[in-house]
Structures are given as C-alpha cells and as structure tokens.
N, CA, C and O atoms as CSV, one atom per row, in Angstrom:
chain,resi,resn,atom,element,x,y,z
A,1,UNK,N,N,87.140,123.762,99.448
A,1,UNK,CA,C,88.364,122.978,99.589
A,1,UNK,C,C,88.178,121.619,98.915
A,1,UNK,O,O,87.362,120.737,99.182
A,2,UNK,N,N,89.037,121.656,98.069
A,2,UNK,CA,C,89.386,119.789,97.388
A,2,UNK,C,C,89.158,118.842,98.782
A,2,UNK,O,O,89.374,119.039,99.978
A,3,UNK,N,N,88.675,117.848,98.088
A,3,UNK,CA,C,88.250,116.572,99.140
A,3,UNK,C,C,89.666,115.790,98.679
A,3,UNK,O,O,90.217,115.817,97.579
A,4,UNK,N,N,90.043,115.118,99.849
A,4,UNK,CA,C,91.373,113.846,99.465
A,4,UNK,C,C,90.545,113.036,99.555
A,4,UNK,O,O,89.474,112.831,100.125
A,5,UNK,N,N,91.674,112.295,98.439
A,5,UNK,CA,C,91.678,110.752,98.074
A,5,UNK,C,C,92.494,109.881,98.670
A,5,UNK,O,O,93.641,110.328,98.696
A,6,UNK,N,N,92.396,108.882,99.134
A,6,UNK,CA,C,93.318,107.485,98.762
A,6,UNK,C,C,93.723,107.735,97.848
A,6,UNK,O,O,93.039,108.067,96.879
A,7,UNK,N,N,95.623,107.616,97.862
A,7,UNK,CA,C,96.101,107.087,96.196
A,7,UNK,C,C,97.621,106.743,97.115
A,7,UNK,O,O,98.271,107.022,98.122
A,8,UNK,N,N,97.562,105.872,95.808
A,8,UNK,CA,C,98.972,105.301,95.981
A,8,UNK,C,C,100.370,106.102,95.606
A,8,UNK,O,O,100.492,106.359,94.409
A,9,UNK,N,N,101.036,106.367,96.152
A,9,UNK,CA,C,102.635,107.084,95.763
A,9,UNK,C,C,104.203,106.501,96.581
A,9,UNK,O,O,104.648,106.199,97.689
A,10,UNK,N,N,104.633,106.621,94.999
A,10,UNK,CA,C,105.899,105.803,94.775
A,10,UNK,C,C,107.114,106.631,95.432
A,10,UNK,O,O,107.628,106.192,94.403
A,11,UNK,N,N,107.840,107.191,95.933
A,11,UNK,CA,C,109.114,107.658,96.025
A,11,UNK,C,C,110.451,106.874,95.750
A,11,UNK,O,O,110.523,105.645,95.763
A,12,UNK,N,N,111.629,107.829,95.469
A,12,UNK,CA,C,112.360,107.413,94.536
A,12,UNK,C,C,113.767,107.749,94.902
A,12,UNK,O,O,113.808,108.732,95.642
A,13,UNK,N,N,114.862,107.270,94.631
A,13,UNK,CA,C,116.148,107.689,95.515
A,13,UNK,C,C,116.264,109.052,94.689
A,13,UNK,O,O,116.007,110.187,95.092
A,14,UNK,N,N,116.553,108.795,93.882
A,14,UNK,CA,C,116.562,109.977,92.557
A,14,UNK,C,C,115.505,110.381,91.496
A,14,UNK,O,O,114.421,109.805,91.403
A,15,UNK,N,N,115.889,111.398,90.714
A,15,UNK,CA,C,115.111,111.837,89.769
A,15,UNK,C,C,115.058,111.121,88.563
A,15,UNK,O,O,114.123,110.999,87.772
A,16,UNK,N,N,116.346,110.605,88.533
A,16,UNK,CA,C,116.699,109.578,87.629
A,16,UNK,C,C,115.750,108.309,87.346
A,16,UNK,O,O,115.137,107.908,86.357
A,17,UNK,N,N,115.909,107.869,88.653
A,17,UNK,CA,C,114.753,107.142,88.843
A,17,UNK,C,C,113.270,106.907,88.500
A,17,UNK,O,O,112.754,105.853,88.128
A,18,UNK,N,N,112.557,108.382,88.748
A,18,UNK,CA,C,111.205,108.864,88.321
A,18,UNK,C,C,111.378,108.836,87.429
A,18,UNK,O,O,110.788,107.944,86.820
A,19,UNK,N,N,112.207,109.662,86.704
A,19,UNK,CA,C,111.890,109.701,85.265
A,19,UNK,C,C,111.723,108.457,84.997
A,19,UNK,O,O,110.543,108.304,84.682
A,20,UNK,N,N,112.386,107.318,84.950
A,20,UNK,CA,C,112.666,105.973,84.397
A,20,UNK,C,C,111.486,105.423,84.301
A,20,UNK,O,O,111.041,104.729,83.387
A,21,UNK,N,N,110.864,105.843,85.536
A,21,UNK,CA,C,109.315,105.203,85.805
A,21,UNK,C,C,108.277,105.893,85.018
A,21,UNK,O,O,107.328,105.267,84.546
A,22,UNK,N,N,108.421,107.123,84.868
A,22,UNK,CA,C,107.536,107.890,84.040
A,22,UNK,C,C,107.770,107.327,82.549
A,22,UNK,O,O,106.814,107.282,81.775
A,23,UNK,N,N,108.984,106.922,82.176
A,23,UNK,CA,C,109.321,106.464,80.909
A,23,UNK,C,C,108.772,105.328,80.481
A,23,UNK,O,O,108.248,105.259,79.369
A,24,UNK,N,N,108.844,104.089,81.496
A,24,UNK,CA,C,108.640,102.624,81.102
A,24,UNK,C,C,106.772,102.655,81.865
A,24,UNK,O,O,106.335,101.651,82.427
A,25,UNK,N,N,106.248,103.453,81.779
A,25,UNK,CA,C,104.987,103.614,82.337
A,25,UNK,C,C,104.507,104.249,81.295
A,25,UNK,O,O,103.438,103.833,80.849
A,26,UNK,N,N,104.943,105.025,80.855
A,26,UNK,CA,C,104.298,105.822,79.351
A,26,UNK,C,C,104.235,104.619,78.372
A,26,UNK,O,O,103.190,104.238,77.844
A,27,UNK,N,N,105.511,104.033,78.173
A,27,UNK,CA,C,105.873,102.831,77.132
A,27,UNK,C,C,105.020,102.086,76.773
A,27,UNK,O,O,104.860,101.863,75.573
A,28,UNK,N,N,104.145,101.427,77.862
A,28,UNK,CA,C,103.326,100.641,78.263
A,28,UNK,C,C,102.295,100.460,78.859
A,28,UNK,O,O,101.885,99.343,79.173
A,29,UNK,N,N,101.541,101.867,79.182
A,29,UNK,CA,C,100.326,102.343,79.577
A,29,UNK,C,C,100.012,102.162,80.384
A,29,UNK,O,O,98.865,101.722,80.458
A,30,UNK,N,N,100.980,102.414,81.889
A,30,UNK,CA,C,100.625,101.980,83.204
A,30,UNK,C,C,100.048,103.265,83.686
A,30,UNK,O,O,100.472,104.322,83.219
A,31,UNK,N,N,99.155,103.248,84.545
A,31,UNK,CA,C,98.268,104.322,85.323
A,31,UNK,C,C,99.278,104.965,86.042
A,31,UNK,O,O,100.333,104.431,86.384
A,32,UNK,N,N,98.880,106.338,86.310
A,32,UNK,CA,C,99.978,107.335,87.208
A,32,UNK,C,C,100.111,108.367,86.874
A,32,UNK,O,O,99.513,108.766,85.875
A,33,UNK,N,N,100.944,109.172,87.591
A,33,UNK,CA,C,102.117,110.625,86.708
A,33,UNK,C,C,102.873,110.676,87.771
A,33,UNK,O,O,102.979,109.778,88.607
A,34,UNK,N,N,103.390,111.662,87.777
A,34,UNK,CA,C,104.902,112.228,88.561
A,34,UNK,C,C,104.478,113.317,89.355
A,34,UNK,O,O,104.004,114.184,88.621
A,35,UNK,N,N,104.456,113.577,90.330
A,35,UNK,CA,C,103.857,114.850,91.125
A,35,UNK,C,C,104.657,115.205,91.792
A,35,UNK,O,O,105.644,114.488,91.624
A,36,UNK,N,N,104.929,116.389,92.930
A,36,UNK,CA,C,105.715,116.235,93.661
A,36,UNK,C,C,105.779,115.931,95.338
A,36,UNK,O,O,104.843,116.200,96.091
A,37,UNK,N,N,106.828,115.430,95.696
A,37,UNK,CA,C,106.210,114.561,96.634
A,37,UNK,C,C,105.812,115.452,97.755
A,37,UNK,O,O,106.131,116.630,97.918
A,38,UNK,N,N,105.173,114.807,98.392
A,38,UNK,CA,C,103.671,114.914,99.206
A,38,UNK,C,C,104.437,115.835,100.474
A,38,UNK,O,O,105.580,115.575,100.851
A,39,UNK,N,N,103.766,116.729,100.939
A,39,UNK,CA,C,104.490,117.104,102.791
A,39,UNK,C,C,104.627,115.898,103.539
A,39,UNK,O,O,105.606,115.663,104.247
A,40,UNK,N,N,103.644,115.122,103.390
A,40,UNK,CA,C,103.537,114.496,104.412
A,40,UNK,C,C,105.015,113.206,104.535
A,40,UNK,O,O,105.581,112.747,105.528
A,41,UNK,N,N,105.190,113.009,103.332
A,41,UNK,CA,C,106.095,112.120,103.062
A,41,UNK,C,C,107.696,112.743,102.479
A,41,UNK,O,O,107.870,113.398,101.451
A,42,UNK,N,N,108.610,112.369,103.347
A,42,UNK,CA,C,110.239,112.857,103.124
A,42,UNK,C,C,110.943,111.732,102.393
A,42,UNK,O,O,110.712,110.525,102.460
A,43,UNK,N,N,111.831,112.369,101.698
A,43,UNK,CA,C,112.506,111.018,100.288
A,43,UNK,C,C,113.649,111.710,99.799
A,43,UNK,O,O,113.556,112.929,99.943
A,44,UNK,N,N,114.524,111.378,99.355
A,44,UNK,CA,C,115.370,111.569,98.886
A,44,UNK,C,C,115.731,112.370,97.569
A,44,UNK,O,O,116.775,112.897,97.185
A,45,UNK,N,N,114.091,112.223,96.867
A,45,UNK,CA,C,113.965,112.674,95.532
A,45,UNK,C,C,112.562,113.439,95.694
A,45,UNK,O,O,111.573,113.086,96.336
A,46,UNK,N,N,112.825,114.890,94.720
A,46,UNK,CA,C,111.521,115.443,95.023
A,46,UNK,C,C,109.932,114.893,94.068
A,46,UNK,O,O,108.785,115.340,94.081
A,47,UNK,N,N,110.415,114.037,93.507
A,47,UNK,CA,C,109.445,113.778,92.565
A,47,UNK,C,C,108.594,112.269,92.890
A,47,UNK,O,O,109.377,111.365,93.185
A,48,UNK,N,N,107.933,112.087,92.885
A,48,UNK,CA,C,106.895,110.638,92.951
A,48,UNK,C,C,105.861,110.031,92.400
A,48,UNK,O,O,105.205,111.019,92.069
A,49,UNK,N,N,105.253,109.131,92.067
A,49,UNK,CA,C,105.019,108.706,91.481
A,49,UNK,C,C,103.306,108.736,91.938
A,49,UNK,O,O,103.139,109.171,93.078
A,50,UNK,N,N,102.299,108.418,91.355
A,50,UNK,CA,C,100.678,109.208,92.014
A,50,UNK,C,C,100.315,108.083,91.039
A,50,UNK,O,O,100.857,107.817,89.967
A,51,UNK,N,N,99.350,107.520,91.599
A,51,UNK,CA,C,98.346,106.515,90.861
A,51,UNK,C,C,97.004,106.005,91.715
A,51,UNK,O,O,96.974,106.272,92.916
A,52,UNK,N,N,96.134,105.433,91.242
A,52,UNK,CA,C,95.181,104.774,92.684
A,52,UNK,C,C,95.727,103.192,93.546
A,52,UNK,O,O,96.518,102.259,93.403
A,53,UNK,N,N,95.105,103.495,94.100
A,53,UNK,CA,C,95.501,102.368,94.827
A,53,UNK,C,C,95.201,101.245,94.492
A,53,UNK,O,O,95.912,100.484,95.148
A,54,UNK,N,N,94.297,100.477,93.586
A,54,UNK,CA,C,93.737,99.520,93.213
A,54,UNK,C,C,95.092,99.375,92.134
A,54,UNK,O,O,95.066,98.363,91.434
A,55,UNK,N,N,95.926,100.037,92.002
A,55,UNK,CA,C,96.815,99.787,90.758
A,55,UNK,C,C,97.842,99.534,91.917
A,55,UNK,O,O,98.854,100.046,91.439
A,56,UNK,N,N,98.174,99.078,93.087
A,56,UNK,CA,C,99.562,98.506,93.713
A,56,UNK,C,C,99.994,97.454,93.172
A,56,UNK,O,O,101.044,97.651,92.560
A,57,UNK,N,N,99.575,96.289,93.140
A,57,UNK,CA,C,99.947,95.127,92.790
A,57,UNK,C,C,100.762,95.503,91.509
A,57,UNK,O,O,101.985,95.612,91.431
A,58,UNK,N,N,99.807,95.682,90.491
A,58,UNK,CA,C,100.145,95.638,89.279
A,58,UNK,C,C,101.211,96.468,89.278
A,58,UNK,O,O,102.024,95.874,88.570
A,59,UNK,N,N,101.796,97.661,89.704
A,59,UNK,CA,C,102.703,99.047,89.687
A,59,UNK,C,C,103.770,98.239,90.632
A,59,UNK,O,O,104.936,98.588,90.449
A,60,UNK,N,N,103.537,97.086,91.737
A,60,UNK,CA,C,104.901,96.807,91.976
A,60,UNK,C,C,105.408,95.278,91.126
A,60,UNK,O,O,106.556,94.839,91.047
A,61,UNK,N,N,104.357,94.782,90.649
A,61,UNK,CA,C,105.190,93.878,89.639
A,61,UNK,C,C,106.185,94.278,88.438
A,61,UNK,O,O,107.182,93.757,87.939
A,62,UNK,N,N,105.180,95.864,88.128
A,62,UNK,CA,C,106.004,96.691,86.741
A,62,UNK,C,C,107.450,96.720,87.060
A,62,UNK,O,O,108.348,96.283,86.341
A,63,UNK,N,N,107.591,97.364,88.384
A,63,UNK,CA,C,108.632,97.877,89.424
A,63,UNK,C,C,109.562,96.812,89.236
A,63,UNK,O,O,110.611,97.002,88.621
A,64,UNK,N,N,109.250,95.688,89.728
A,64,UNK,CA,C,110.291,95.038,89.513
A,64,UNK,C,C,110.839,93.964,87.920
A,64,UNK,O,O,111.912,93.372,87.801
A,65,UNK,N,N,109.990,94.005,87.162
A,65,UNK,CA,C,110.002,93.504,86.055
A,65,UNK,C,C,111.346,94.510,85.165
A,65,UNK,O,O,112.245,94.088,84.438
A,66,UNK,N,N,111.061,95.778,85.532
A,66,UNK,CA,C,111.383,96.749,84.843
A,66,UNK,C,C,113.281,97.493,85.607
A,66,UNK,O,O,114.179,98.207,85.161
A,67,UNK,N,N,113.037,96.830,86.770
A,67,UNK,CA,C,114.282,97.122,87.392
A,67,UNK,C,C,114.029,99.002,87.847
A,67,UNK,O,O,114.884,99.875,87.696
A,68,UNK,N,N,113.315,99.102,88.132
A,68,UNK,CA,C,113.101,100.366,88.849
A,68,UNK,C,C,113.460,100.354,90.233
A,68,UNK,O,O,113.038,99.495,91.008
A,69,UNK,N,N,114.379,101.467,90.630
A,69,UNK,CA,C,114.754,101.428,91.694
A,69,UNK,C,C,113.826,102.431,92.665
A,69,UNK,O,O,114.245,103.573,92.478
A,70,UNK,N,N,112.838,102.438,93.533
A,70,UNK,CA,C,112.228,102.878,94.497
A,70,UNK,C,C,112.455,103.013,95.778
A,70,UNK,O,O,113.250,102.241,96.315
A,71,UNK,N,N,111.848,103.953,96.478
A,71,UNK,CA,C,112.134,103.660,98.358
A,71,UNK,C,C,111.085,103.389,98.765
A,71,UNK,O,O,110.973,102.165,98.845
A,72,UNK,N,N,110.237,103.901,99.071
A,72,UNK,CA,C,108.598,103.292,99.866
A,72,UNK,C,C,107.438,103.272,98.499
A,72,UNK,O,O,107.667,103.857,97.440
A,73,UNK,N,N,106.517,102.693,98.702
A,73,UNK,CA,C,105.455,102.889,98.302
A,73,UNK,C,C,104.489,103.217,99.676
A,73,UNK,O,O,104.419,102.579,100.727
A,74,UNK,N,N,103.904,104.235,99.332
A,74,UNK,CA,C,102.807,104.296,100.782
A,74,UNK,C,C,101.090,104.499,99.870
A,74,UNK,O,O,100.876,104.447,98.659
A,75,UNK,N,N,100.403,104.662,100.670
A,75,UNK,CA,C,99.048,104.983,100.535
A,75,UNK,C,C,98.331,106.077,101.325
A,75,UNK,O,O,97.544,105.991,102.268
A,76,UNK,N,N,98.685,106.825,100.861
A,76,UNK,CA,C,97.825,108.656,101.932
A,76,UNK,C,C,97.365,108.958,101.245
A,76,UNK,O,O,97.367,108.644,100.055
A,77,UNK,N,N,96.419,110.209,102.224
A,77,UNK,CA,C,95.252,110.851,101.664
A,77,UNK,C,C,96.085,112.178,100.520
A,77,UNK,O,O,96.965,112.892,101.002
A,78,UNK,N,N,95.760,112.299,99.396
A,78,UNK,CA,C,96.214,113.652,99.184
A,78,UNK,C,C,95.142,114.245,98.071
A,78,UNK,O,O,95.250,115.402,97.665
C-alpha cells in the first residue's frame, strides 16, 4: 500500500475555475496539477488542485494576484 503524504489541495466552485488555475500555473511554473478531489473533502467542483505544502504561501499569493476564484485550501494526508 502507497504511504500518504501531506499535500496541499485547492478546491474550486467550478471547473472553470481549475482549469484557470491549471492555466495561469502552467504560464508561470507554479508547482501542482489537477487531481480529483479527495473523498475526504466535498466541493462543488470535482477537480482540485494538489501541490506540497511548503508551496501555500506562494499558491495563495498566485491565487489572488491572478484573480482565481477558490473555496478552501486544506492540507490532508493523501
């Protein structure tokens, strides 16, 4: 069995959304991908955003620099 990690994940009202983030994150070489979201975590959109955790800060300044619209950021094991 895979061992979990700590990592950081983004959820999103929409898909629209993710994508946007997957877009202006590619653009500009921010750490991450798009996975889908976690059991553990319920959202509005099935898609989210996966990166480590040492990248929060930086991933919510992008966030808002960039006008990305998000719902939680959390930190679980997955």
């Amino acid at each position: 069995m895979r061992e979990r990690k700590l990592k950081l994940v983004i959820t999103f009202p929409s898909t629209t959304q993710a994508i946007a983030m997957e877009k202006k994150c590619g653009e500009n070489g921010a750490a991450g991908r798009l996975i889908p979201v976690p059991r553990q975590i319920s959202a509005g959109c099935g898609i989210a955003w996966c990166a480590e955790v040492s990248e929060r800060e930086y991933l919510e300044e992008f966030i808002g620099e960039f006008g990305v619209q998000y719902e939680h950021i959390y930190e679980i094991k997955i």
